[in-house]
FIGU-289219 format. One record per residue (C-alpha): x, y, z. Coordinates in pm, whole numbers, plus 50000, padded with zeros to 5 digits. Layout:
<pts>
east->X, north->Y, up->Z
...
</pts>
This chain:
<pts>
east->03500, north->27315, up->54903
east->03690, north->27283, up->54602
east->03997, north->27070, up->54556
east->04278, north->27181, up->54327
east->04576, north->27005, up->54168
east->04837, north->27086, up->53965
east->05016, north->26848, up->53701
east->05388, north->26919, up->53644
east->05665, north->26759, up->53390
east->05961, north->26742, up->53654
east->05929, north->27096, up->53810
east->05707, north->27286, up->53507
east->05342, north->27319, up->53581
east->05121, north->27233, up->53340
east->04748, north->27166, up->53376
east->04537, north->27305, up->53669
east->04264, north->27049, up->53800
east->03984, north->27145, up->54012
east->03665, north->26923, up->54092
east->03441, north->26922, up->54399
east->03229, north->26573, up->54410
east->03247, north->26347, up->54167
east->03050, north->26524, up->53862
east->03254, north->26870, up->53913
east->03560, north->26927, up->53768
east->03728, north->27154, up->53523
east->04065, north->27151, up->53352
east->04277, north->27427, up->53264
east->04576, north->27429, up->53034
east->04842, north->27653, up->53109
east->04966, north->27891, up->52795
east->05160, north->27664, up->52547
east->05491, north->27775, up->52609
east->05491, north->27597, up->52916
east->05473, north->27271, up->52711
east->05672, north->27386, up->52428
east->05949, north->27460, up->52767
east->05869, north->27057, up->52870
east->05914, north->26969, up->52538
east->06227, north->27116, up->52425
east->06395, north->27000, up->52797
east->06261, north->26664, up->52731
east->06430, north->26693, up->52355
east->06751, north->26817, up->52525
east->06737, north->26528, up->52795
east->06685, north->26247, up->52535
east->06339, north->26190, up->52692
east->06058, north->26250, up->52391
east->05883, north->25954, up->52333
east->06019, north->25763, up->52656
east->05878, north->25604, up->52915
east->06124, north->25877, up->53118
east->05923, north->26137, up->52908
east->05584, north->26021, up->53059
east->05682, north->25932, up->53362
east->05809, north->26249, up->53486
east->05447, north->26406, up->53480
east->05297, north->26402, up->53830
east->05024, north->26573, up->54015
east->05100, north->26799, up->54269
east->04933, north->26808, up->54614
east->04570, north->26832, up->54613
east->04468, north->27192, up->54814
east->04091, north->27278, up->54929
east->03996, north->27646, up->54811
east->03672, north->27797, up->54836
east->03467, north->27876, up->54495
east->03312, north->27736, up->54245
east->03529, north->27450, up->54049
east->03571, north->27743, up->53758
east->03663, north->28007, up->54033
east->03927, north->27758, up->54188
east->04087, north->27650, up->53870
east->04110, north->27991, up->53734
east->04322, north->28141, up->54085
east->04545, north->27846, up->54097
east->04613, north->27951, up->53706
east->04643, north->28320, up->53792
east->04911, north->28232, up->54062
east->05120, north->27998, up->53867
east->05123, north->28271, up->53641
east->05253, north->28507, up->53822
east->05505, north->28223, up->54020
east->05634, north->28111, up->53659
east->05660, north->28409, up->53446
east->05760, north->28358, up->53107
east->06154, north->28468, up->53247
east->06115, north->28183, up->53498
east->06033, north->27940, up->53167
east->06272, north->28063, up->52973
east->06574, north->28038, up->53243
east->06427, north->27693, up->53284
east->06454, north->27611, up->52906
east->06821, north->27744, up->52889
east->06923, north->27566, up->53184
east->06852, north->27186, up->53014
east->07022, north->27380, up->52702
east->06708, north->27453, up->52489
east->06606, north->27800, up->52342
east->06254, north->27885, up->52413
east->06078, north->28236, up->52264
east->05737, north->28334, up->52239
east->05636, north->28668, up->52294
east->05277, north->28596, up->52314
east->05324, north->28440, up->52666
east->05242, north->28572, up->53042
</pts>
C-alpha cells in the first residue's frame, strides 16, 4: 500500500506526496498556476513573506491507495485536476481580489 498526501495553502492544493516505507516516495507539483493562485491571494491578504504566509500550508489527510508510489501520486494529481479546474482557480483568485490568467493550465 501506498500512502498519499496532499499539501494545500489554506484551501488550494499544491504538492501531491506519495511514499510507501521509508525509502519510497515521490513528489508531484501541481501546474504553476496553482501557486501563482496562492501567491497572488497571499499578495491580496498581506501575507507574502509572513509567518501567516507559511503557516497556512498544511498537509492534508494521509489516504492508502494501491500502486506503485509513481502510480499513486500521479491519480491523486489526475483527480485534483479534474476537482480544481483552472475555473475553480481562477474563481478562487477573484474571490481574495487577485486576477489570475494562464491559458496553458488544466
Amino acid at each position: 500500500m501506498t500512502t498519499v498526501k496532499v499539501m494545500y495553502w489554506k484551501d488550494i492544493p499544491c504538492t501531491v506526496r506519495a511514499e510507501a516505507g521509508r525509502r519510497q516516495r515521490v513528489s508531484r507539483p501541481l501546474p504553476d498556476i496553482y501557486m501563482a493562485v496562492v501567491d497572488a491571494v497571499a499578495m491580496k491578504e498581506g501575507l507574502t513573506g509572513s509567518d501567516a504566509y507559511q503557516d497556512a500550508f498544511h498537509w492534508g489527510e494521509a489516504e492508502e491507495r494501491d500502486g506503485t508510489v509513481a502510480e499513486a501520486a500521479d491519480a491523486v494529481v489526475e483527480e485534483i485536476l479534474a476537482k480544481y479546474p483552472k475555473s475553480w482557480l481562477i474563481e478562487r483568485g477573484q474571490q481574495a481580489g487577485a486576477s489570475i490568467e494562464d491559458e496553458t493550465a488544466p
